[in-house]
PQR file with spaces between the fields and no chain letter, atoms N, CA, C, O and H, PARSE charges and radii, in Angstrom:
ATOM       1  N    UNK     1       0.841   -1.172    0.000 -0.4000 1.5000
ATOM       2  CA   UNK     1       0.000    0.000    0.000 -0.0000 2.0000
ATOM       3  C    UNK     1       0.891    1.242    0.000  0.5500 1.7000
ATOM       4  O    UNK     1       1.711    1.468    0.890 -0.5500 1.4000
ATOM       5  N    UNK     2       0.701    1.944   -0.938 -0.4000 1.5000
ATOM       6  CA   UNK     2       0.915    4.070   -1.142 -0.0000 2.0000
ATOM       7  C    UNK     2       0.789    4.065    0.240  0.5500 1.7000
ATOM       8  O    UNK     2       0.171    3.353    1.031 -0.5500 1.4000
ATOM       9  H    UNK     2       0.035    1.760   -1.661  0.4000 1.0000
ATOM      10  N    UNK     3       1.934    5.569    0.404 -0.4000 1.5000
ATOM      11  CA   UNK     3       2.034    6.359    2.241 -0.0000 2.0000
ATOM      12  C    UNK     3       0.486    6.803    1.579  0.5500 1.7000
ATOM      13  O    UNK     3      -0.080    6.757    0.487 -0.5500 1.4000
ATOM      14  H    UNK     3       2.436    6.147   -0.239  0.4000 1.0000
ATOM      15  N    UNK     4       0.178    7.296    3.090 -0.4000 1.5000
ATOM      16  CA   UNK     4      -0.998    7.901    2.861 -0.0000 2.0000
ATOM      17  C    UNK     4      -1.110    9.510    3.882  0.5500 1.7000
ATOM      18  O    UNK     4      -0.766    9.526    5.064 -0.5500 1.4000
ATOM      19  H    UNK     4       0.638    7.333    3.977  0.4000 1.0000
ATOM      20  N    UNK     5      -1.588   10.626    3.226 -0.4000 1.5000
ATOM      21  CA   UNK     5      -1.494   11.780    4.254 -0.0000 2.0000
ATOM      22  C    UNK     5      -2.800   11.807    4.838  0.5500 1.7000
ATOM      23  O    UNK     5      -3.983   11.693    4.515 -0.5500 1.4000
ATOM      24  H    UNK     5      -1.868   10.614    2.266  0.4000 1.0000
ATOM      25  N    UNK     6      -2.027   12.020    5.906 -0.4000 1.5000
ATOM      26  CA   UNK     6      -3.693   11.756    7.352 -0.0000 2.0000
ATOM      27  C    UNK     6      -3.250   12.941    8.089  0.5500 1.7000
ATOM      28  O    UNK     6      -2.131   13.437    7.963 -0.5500 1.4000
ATOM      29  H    UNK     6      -1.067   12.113    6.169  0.4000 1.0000
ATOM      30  N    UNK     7      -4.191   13.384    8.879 -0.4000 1.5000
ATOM      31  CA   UNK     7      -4.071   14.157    9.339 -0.0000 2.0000
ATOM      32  C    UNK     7      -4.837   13.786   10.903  0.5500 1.7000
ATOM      33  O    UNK     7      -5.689   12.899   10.856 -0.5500 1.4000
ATOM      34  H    UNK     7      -5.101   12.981    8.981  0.4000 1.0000
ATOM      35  N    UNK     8      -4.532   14.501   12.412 -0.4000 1.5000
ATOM      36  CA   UNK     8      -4.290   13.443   13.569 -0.0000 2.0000
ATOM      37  C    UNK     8      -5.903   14.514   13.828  0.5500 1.7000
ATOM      38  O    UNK     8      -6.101   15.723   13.711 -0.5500 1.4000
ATOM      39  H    UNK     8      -3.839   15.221   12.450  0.4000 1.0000
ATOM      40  N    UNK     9      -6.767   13.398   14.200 -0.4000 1.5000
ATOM      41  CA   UNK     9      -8.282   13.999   14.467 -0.0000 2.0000
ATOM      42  C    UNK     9      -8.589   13.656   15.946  0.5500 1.7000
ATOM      43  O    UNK     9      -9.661   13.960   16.469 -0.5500 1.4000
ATOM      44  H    UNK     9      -6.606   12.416   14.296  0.4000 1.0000
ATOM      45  N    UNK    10      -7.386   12.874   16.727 -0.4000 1.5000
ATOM      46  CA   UNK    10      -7.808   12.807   18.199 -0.0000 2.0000
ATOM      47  C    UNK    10      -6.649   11.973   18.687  0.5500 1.7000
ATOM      48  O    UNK    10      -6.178   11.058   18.011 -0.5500 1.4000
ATOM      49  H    UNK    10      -6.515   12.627   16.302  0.4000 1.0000
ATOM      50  N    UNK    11      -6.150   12.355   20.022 -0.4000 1.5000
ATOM      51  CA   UNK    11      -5.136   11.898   20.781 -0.0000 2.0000
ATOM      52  C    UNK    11      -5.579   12.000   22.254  0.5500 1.7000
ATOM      53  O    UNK    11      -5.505   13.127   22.743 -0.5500 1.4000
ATOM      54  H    UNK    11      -6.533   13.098   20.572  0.4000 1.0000
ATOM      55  N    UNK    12      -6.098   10.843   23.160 -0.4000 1.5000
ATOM      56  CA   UNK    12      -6.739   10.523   23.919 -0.0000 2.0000
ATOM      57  C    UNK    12      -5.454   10.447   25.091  0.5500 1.7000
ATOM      58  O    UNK    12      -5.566   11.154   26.092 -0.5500 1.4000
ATOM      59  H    UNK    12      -6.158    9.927   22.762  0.4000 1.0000
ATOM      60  N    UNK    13      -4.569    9.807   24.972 -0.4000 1.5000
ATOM      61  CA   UNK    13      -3.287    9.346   25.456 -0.0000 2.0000
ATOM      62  C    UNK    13      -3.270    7.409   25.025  0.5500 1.7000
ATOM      63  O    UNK    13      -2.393    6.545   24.996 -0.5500 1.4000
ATOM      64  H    UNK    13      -4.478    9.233   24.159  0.4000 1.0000
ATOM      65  N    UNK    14      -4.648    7.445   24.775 -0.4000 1.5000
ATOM      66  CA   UNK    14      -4.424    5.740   24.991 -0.0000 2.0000
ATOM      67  C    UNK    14      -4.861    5.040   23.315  0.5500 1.7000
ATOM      68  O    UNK    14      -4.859    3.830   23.086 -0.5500 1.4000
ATOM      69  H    UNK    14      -5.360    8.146   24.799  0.4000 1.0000
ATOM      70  N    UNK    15      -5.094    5.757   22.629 -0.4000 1.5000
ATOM      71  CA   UNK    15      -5.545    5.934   20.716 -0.0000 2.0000
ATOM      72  C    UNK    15      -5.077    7.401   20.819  0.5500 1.7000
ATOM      73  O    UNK    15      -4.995    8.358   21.587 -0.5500 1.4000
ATOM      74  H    UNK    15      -5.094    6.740   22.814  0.4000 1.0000
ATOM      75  N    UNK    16      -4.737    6.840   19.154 -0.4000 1.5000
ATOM      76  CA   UNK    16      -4.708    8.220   18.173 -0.0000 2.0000
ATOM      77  C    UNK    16      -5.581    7.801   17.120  0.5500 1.7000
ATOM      78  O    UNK    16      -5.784    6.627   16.812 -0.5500 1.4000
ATOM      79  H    UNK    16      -4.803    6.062   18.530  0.4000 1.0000
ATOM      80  N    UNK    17      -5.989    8.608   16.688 -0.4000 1.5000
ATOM      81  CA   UNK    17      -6.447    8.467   15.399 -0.0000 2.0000
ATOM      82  C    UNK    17      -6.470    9.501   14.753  0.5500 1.7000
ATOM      83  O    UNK    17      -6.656   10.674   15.075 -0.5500 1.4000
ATOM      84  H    UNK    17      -5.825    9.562   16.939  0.4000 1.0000
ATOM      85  N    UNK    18      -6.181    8.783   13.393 -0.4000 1.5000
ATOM      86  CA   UNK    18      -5.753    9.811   12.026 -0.0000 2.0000
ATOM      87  C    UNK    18      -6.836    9.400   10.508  0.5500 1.7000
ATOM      88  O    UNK    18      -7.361    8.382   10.057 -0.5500 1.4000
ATOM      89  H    UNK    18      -6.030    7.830   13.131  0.4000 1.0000
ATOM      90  N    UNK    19      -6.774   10.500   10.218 -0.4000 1.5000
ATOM      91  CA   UNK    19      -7.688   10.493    8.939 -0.0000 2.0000
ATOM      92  C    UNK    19      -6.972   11.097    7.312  0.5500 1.7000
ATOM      93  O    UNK    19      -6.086   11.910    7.050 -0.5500 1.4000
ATOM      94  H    UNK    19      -6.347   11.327   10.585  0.4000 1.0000
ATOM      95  N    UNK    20      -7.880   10.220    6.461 -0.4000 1.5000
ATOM      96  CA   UNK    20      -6.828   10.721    5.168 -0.0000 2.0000
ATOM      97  C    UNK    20      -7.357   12.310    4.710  0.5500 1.7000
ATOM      98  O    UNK    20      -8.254   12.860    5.349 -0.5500 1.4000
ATOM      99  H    UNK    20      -8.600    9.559    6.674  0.4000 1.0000
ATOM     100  N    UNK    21      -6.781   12.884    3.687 -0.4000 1.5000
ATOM     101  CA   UNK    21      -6.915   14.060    3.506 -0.0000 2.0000
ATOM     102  C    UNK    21      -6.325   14.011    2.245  0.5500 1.7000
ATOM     103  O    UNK    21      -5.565   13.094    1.934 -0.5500 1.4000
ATOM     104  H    UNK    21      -6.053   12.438    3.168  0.4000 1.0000
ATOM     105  N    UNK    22      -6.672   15.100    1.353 -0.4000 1.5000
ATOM     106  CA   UNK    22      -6.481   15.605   -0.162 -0.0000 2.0000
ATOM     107  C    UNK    22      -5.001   16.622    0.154  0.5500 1.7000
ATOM     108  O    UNK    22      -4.963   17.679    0.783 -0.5500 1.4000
ATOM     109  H    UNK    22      -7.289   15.844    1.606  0.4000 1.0000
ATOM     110  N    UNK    23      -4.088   16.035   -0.384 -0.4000 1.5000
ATOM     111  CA   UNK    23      -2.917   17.054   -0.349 -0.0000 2.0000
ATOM     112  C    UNK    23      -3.428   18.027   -1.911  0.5500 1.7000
ATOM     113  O    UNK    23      -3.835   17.695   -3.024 -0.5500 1.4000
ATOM     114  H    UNK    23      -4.119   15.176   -0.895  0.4000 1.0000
ATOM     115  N    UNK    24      -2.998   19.939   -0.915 -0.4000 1.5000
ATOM     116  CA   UNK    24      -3.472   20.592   -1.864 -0.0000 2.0000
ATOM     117  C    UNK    24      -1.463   21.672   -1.751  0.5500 1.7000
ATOM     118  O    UNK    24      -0.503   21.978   -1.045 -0.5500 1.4000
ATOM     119  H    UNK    24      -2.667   20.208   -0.011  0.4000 1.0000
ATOM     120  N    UNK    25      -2.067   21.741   -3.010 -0.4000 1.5000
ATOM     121  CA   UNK    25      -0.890   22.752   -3.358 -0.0000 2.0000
ATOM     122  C    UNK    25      -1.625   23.968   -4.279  0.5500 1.7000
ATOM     123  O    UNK    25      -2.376   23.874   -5.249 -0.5500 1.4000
ATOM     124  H    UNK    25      -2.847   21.492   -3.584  0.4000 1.0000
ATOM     125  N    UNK    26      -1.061   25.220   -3.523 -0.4000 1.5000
ATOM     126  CA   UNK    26      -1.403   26.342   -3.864 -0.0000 2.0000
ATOM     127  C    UNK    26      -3.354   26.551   -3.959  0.5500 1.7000
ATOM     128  O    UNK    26      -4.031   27.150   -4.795 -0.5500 1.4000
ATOM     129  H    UNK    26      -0.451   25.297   -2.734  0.4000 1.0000
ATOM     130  N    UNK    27      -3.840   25.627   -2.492 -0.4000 1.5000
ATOM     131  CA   UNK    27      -5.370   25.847   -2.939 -0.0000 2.0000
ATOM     132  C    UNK    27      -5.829   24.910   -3.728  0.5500 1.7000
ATOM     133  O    UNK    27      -6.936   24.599   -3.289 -0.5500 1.4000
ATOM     134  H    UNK    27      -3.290   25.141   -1.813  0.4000 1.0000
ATOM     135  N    UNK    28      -5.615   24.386   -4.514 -0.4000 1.5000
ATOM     136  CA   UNK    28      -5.736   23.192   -5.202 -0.0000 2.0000
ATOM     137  C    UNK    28      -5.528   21.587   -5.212  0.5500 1.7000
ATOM     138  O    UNK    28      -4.439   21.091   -5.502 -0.5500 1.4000
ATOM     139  H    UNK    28      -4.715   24.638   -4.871  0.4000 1.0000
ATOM     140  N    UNK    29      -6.673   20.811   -4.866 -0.4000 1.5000
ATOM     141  CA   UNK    29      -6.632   19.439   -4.900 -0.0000 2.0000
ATOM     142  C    UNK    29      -6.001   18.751   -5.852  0.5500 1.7000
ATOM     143  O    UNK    29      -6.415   18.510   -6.986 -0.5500 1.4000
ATOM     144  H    UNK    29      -7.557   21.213   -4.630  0.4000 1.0000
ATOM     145  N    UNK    30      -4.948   18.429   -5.346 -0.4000 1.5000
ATOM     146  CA   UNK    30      -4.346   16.984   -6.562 -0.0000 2.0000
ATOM     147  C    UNK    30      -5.327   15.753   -6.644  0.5500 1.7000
ATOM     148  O    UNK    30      -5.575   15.112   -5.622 -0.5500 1.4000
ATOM     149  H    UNK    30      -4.612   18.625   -4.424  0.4000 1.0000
ATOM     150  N    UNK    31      -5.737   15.510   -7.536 -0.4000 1.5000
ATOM     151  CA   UNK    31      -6.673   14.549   -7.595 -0.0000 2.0000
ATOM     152  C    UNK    31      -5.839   12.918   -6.881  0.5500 1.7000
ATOM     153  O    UNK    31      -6.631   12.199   -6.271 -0.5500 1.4000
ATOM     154  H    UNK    31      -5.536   16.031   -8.366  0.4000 1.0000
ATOM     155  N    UNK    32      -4.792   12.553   -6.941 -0.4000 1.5000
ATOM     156  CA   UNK    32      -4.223   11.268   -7.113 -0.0000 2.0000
ATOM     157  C    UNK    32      -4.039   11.250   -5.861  0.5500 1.7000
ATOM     158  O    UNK    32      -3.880   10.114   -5.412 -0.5500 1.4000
ATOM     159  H    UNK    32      -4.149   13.137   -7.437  0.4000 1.0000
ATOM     160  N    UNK    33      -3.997   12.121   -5.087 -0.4000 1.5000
ATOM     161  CA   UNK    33      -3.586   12.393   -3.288 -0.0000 2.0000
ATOM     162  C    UNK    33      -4.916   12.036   -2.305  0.5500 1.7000
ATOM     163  O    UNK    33      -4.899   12.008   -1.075 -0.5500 1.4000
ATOM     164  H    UNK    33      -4.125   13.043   -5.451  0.4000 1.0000
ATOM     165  N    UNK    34      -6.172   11.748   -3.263 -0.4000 1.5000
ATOM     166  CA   UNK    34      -7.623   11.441   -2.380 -0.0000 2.0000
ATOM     167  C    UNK    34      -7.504   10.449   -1.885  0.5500 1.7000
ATOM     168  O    UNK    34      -7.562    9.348   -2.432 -0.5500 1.4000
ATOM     169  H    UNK    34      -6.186   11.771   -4.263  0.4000 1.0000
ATOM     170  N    UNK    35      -7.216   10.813   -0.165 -0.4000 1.5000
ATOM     171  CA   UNK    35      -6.738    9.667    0.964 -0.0000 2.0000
ATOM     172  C    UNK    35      -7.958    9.738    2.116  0.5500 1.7000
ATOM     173  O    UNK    35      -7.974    9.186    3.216 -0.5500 1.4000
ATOM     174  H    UNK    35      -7.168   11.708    0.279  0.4000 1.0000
ATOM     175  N    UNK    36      -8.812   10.464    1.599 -0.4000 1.5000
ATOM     176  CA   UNK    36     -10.119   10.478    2.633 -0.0000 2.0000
ATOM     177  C    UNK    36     -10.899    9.332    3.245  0.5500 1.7000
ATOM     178  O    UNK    36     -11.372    9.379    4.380 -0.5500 1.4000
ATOM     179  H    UNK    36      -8.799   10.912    0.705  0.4000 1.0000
ATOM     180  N    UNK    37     -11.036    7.993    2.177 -0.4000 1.5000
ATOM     181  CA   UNK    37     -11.396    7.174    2.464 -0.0000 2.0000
ATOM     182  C    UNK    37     -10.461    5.904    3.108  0.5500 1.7000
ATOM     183  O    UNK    37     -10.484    4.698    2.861 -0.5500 1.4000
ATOM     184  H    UNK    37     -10.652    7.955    1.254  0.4000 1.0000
ATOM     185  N    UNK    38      -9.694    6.648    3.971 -0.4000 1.5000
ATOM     186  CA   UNK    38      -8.683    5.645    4.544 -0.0000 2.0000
ATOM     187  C    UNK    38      -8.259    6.483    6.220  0.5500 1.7000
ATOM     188  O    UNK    38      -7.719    7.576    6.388 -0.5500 1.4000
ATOM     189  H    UNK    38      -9.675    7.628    4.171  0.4000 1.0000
ATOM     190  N    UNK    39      -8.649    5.680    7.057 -0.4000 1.5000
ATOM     191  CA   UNK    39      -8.416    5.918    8.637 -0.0000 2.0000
ATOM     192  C    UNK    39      -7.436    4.768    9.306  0.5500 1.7000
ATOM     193  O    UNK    39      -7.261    3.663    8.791 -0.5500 1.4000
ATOM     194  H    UNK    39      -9.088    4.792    6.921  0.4000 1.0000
ATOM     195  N    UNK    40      -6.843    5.198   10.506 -0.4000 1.5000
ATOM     196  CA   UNK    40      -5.922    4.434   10.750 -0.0000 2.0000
ATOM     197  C    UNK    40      -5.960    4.812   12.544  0.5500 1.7000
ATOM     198  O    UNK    40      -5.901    5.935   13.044 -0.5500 1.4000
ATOM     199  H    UNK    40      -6.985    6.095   10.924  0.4000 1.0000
ATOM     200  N    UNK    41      -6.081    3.429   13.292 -0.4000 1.5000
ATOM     201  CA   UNK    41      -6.046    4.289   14.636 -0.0000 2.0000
ATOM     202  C    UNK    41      -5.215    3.166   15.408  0.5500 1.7000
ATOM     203  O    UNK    41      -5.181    1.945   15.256 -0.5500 1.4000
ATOM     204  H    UNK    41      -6.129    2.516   12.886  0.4000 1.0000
ATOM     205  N    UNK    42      -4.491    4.105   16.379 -0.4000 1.5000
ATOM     206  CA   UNK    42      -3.270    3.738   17.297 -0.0000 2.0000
ATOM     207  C    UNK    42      -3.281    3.460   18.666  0.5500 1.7000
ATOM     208  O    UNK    42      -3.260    4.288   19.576 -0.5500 1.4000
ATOM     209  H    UNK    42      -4.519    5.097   16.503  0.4000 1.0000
ATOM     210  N    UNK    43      -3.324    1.936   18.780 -0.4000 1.5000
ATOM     211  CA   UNK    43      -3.909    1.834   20.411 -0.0000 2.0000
ATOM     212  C    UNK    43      -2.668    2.084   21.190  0.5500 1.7000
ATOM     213  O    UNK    43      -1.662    2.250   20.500 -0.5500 1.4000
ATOM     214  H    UNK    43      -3.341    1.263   18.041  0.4000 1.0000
ATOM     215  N    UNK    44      -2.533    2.143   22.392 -0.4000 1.5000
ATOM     216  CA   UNK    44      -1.464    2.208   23.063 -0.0000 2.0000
ATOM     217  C    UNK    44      -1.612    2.238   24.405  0.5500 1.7000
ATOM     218  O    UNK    44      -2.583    2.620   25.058 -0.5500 1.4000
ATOM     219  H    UNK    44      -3.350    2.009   22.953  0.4000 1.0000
ATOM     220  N    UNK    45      -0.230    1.662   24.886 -0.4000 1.5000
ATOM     221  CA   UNK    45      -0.446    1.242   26.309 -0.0000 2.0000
ATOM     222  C    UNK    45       1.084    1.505   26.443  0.5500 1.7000
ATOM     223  O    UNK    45       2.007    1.161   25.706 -0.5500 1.4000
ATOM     224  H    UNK    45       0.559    1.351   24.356  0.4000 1.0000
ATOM     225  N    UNK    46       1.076    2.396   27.893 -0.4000 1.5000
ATOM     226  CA   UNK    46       1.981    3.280   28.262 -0.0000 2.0000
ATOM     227  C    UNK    46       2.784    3.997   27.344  0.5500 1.7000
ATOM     228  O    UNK    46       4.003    4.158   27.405 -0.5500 1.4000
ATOM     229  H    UNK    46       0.326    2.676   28.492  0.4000 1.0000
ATOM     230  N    UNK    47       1.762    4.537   26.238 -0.4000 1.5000
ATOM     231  CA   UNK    47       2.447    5.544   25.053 -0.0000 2.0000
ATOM     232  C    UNK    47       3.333    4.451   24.139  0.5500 1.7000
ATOM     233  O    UNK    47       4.359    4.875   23.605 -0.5500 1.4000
ATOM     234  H    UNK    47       0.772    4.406   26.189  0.4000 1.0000
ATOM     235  N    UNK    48       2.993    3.212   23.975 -0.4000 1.5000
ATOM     236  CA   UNK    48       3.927    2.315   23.037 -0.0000 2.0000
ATOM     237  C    UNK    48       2.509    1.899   22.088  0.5500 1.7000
ATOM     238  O    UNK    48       1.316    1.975   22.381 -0.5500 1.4000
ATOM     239  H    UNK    48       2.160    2.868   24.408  0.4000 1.0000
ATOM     240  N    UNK    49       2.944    1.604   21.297 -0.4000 1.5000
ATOM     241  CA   UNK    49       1.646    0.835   19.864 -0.0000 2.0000
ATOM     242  C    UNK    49       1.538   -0.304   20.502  0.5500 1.7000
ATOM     243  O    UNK    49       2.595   -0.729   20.968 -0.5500 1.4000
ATOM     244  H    UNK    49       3.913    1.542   21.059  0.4000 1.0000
ATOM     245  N    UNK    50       0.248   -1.164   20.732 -0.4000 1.5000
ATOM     246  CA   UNK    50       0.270   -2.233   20.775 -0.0000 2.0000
ATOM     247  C    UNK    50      -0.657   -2.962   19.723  0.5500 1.7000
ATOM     248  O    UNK    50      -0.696   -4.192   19.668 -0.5500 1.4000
ATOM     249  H    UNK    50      -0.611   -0.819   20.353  0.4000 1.0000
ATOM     250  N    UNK    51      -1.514   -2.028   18.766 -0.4000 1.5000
ATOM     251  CA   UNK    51      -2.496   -2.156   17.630 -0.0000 2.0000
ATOM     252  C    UNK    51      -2.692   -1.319   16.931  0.5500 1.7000
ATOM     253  O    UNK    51      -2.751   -0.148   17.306 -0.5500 1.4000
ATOM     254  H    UNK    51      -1.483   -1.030   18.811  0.4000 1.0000
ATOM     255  N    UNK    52      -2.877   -1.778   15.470 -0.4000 1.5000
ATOM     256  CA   UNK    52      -3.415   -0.510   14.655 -0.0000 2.0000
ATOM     257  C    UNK    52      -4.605   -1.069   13.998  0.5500 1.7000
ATOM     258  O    UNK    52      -4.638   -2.283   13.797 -0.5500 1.4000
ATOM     259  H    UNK    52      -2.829   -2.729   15.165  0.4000 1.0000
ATOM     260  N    UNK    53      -5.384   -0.475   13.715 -0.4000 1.5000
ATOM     261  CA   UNK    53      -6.629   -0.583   12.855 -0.0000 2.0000
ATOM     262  C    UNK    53      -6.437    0.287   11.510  0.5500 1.7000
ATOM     263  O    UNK    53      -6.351    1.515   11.529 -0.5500 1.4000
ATOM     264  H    UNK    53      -5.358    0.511   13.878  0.4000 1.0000
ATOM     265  N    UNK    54      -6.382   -0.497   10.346 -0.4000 1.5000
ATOM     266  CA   UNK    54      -6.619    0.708    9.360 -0.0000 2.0000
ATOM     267  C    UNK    54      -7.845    0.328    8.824  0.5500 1.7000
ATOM     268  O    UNK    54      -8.048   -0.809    8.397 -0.5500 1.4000
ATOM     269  H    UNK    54      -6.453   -1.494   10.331  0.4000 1.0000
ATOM     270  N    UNK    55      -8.926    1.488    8.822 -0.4000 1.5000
ATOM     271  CA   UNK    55      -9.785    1.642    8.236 -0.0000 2.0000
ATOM     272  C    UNK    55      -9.828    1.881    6.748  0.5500 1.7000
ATOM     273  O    UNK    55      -8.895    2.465    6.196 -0.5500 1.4000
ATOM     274  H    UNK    55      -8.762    2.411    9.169  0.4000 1.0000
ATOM     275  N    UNK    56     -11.257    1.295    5.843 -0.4000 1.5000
ATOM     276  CA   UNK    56     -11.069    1.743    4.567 -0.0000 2.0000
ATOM     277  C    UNK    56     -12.610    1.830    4.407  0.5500 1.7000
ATOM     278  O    UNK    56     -13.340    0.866    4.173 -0.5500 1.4000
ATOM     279  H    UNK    56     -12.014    0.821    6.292  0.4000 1.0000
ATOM     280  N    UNK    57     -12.942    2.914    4.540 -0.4000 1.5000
ATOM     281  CA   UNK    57     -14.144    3.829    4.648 -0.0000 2.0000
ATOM     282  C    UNK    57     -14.763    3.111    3.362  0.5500 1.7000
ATOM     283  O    UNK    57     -15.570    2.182    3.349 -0.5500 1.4000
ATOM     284  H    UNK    57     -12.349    3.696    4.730  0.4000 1.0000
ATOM     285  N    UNK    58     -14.135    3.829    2.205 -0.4000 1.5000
ATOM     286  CA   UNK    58     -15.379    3.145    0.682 -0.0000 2.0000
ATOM     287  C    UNK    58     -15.611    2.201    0.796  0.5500 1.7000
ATOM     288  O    UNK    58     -16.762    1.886    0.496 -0.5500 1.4000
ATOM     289  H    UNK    58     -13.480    4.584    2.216  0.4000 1.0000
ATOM     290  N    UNK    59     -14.836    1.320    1.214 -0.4000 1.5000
ATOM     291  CA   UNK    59     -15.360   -0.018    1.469 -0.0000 2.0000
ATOM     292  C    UNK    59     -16.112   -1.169    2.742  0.5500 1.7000
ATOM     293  O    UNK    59     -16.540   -2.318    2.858 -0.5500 1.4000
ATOM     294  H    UNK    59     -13.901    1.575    1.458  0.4000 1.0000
ATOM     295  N    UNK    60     -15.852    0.323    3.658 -0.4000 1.5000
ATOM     296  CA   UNK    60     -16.200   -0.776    4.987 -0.0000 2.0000
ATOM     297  C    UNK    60     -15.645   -1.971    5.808  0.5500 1.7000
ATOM     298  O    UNK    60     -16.129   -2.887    6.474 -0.5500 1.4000
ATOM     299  H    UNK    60     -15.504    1.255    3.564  0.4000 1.0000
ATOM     300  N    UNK    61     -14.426   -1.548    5.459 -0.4000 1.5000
ATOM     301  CA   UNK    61     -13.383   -2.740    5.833 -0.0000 2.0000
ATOM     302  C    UNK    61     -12.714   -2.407    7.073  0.5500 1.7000
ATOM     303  O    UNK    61     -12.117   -1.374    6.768 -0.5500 1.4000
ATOM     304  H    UNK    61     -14.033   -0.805    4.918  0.4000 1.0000
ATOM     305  N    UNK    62     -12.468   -2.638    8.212 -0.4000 1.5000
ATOM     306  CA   UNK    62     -11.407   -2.460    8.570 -0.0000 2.0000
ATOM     307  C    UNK    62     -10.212   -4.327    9.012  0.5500 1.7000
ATOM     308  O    UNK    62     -10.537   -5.510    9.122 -0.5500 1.4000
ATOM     309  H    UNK    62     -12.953   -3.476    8.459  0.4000 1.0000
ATOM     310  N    UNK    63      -8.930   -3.612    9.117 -0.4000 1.5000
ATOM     311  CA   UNK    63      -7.996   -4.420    9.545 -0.0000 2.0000
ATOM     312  C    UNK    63      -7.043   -4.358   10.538  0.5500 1.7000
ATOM     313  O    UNK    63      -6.123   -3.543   10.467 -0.5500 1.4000
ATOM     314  H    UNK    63      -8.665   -2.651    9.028  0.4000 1.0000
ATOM     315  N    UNK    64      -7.159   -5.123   11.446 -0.4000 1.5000
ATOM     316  CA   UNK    64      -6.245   -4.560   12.755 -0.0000 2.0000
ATOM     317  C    UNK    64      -5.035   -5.708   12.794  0.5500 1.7000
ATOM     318  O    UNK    64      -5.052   -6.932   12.666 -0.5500 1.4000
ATOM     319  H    UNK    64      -7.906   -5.785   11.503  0.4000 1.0000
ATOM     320  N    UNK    65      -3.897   -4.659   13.050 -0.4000 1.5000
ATOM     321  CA   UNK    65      -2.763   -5.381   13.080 -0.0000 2.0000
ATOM     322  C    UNK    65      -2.382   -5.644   14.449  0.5500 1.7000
ATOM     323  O    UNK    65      -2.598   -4.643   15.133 -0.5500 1.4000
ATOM     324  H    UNK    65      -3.884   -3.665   13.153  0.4000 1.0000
ATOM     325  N    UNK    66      -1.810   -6.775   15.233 -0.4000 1.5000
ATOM     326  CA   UNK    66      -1.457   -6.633   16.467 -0.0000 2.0000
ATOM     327  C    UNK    66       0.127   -6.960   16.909  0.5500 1.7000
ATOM     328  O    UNK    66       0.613   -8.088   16.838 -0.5500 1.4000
ATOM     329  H    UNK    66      -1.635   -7.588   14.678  0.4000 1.0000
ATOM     330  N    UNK    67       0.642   -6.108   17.245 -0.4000 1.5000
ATOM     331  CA   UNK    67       1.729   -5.705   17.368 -0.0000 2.0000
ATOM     332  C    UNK    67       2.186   -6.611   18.672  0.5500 1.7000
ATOM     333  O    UNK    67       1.597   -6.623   19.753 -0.5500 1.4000
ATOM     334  H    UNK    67       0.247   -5.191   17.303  0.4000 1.0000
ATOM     335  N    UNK    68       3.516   -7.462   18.284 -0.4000 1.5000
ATOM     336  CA   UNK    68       4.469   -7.946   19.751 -0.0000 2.0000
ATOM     337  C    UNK    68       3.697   -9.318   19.912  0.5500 1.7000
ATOM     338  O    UNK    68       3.985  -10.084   20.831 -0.5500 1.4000
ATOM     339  H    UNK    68       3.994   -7.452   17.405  0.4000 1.0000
């Protein structure tokens, strides 16, 4: 999978979660950069990853990875 630009929509101490976003230059949407339909969230325990979930919105999918 392409990096993807997300941008951080909540930091609890114990999740993060991040959301995709349209990289724009000069005001303007690059079309090929539409990362909206892709979320990704960061469990954690004592500030270390112990899971991620990436979401995939158009489709309704998600997948959680478990870390260690």
């Amino acid at each position: 999978m392409m990096p993807k630009f997300m941008q951080i929509i909540s930091d609890d101490g114990n999740s993060i979660l991040l959301k995709g976003i349209n990289l724009k230059v000069m005001g303007r949407e690059i079309p090929s950069t539409n990362h909206k339909g892709y979320g990704l969230k960061l469990i954690l325990k004592d500030r270390k990853v112990i899971k991620c979930i990436l979401y995939m919105y158009d489709r309704n999918t998600e997948i959680e990875y478990i870390i260690g």
